[in-house]
C-alpha positions in Angstrom: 63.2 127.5 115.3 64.8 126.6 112.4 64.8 128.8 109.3 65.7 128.6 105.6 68.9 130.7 106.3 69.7 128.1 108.9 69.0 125.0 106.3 70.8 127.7 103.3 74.0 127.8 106.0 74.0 123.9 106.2 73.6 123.0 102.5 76.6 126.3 101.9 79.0 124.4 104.6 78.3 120.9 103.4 78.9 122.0 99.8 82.4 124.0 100.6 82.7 120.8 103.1 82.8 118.4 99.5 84.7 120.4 97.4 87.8 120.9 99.7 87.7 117.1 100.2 87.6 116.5 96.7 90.5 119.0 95.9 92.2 117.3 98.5 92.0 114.1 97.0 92.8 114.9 93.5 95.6 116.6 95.3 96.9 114.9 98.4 100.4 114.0 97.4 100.9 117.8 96.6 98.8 119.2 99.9 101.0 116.9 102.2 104.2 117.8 100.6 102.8 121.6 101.5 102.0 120.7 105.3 104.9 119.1 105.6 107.1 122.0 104.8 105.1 123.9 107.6 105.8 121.6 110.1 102.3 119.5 109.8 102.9 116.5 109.1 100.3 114.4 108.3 100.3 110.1 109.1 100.9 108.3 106.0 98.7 106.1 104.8 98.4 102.6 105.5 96.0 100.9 103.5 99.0 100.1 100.9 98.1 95.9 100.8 100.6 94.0 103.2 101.9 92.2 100.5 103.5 94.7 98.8 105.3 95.6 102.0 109.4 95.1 102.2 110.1 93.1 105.6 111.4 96.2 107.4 107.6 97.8 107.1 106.6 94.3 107.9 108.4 94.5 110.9 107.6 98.1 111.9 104.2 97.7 111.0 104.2 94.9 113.9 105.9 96.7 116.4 103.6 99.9 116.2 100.3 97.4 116.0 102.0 95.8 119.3 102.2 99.6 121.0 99.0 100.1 120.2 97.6 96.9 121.6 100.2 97.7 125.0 98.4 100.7 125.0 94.5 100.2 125.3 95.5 96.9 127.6 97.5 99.0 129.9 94.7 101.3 129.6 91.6 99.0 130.4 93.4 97.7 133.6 93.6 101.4 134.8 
């Protein structure tokens, strides 16, 4: 059965939930800099628009896409 501690828990862990994602965000460049140094480090993000891009992440952008696709082929004939 469900109580209102139970529903108090959920609404305490969703709250602390929003507020470290939006102290991440206001923060990220500064958070991943700190992971880094520990060793944790973080995929960069690639929703930076294509045209922006030099040719060499052009380029390496292609090649990791064409892993990936190597990838889930090889693994749907398995």
């Amino acid at each position: 059965m469900i109580t209102k501690e139970h529903l108090f828990g959920f609404a305490a862990g969703l709250a602390a939930s929003a507020a470290g994602f939006i102290y991440y965000k206001k923060n990220q460049a500064k958070v991943d800099l700190f992971l880094a140094g520990k060793g944790i480090n973080l995929p960069a993000d690639e929703t930076v628009d294509a045209g922006d891009a030099s040719l060499d992440e052009l380029v390496s952008r292609k090649e990791r896409l064409e892993d990936l696709i190597a990838e889930r082929e090889m693994g749907e004939k398995e």
